[in-house]
Every structure is written in structure tokens, then in C-alpha cells.
N, C-alpha and C positions, 0 to 999 in steps of 0.2 A: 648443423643443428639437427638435433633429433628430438620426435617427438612419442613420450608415452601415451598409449591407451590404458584405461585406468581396467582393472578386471571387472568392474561390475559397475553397471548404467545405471541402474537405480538408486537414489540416497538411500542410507539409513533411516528408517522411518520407527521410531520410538514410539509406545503407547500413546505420551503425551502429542505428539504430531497426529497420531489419529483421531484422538476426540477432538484434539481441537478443530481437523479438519470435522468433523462431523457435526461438531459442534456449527460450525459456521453455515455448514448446509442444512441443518436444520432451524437456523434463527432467518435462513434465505427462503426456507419452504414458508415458516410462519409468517414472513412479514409478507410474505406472495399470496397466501390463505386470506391475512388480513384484508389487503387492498382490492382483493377479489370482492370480499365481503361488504367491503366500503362503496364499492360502485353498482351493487344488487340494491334495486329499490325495496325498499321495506315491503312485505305483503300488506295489502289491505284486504279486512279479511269482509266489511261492509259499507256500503256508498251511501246506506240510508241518510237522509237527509234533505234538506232544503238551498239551494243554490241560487244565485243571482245571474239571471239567466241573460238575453239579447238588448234589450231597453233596463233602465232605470225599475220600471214599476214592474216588471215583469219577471214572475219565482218559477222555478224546474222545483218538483218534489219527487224525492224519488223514496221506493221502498225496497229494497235488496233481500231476495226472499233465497239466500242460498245460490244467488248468481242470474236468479231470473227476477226481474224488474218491474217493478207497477208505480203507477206515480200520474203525475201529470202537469201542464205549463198551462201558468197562468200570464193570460196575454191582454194588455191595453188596448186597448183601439185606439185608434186618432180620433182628435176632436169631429174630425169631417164624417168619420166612421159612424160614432155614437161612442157613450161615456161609460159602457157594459167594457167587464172584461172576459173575454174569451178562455174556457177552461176544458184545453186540448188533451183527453187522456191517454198515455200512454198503453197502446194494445198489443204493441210486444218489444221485448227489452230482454236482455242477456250480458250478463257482464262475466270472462272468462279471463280468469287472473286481473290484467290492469287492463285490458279493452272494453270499453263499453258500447252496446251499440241499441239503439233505441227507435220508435215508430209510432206518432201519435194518431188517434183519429184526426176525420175530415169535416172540417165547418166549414161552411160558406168555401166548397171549393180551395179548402188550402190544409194542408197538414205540413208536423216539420219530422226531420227523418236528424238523427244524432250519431257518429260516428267516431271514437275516438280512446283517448285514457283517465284513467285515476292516478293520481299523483298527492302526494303529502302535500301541504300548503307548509304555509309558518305557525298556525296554531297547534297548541302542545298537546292539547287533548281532545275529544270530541267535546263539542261543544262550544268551541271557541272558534270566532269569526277564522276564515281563512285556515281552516283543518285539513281541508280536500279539496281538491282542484280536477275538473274535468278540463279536458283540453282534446280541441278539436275539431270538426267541421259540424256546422249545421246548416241544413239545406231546407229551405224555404220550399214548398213544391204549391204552385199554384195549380189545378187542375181547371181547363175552359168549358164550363157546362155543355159548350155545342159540340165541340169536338173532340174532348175529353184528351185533351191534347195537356199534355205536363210540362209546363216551365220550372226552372229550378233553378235559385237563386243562395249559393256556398255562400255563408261567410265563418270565417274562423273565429273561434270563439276562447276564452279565458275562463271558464265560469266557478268564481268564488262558492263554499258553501257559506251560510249564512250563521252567524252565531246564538245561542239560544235567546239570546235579548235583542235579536234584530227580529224584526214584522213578525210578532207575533200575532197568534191567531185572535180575532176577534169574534 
């Protein structure tokens, strides 16, 4: 038995075999552009707003001035506390692309410190309940008058913004 070697290794490659080979490598680059573009969170370009913050009765307001932040939490007290609520302002904030991070004053010994992102919520526009979502750690810092000693109590947080018909101002 014998066997031929053909003279030449390469097929015949016709115009139409080339576009369509390019063809396919370029509907593989688009759909690779695409998916890319699909898993990039949206920018947000401002956080302003009102959120539902730690407790039930308890609002974060924030005001997004270009990336640097002012605002402040309004906080309950427990019945045992007294029936006032507590309004912690925030004295320095900076929000850099979707991180946020935040620092309120100190009352009676305790301020709270904010760490985390921005994220799109399910509402379609500003203004509608659940638009923006921070998501994150907030820490409780209790400071001991004697020893000025800092406890610090994490807990993770969800925090909805509020929609323009929810607690308005009175």
C-alpha cells in the first residue's frame, strides 16, 4: 500500500471562507463587548437622598455634593432613653465611584461610622421607593467618658432609599 502526500497543506481558502470566517470573529468579539457591558454596574452619578436606615423610625439623609457628602441620621431612642430623637450629623463623607464611606458626630458618647456601596435598587427612577441601595457595614462606636476607651458594635446593613411619598417632611 502506498500512501500520497498531497503538495500543499493548506485548503483552498475562497473570499467567501474569509468573511465568513471574520464574520464569526467579529459577531464573537460583539457578543464578548456585550456581556462585558452586562456585568458593569450602571454608574451612579448621585446618592442624594433619604434612606431607611438601622430601626424602623430611624432616616440617613444624605446630600452628594460631587462625591463628597453631608447629611445626617436621625435616630430613636428607647422608651427607657427618652421619646427625643437623636440627629447625628454627618462630618465627613466621600463617595468614590460606588464606595461610600461616612462619619457622623458624637452625642452622649456614641457616633456611627458607615462603610460600603451604591447599588441600583428595583425602582425605575429617582424617586421611587427602592431606587438606591447602600449596602454595608455600620458600626456603632460607643466612646466610655472615663476612659475614653471605644467599643464598636458592626452590624450589616441593607439600607432602602425612601420614595418621595414615604416620611415626608413635616
Amino acid at each position: 500500500m502506498t500512501f500520497t502526500v498531497p503538495n500543499r497543506v493548506r485548503p483552498d481558502f475562497g473570499i467567501p471562507q474569509v468573511l465568513l470566517g471574520l464574520s464569526v470573529w467579529a459577531v464573537l468579539g460583539l457578543s464578548g463587548a456585550l456581556l462585558k457591558a452586562q456585568k458593569e454596574p450602571e454608574s451612579i452619578d448621585d446618592i442624594t437622598g433619604n434612606y431607611h436606615f438601622i430601626s424602623v423610625d430611624d432616616t440617613l439623609a444624605i446630600l452628594d455634593e460631587e462625591g463628597r457628602l453631608k447629611g445626617y441620621i436621625e435616630v430613636a431612642q428607647t422608651e427607657e432613653e427618652s421619646d427625643t430623637v437623636l440627629t447625628f450629623n454627618i462630618i465627613e463623607g466621600n463617595r468614590k465611584k460606588s464606595h461610600v464611606e461616612f462619619r457622623t458626630n458624637k452625642i452622649h458618647g456614641k457616633y456611627y461610622r458607615f462603610s460600603g456601596e451604591v447599588e441600583r435598587g428595583r425602582g425605575h427612577q429617582p424617586g421611587e421607593p427602592d431606587y438606591l441601595h447602600l449596602i454595608g457595614n455600620v458600626e456603632i462606636v460607643t466612646v466610655n467618658a472615663a476612659t475614653g476607651q471605644e467599643s464598636v458594635q458592626r452590624v450589616r446593613v441593607f439600607l432602602k432609599s425612601f420614595g418621595k411619598s414615604e416620611r415626608s417632611d413635616d
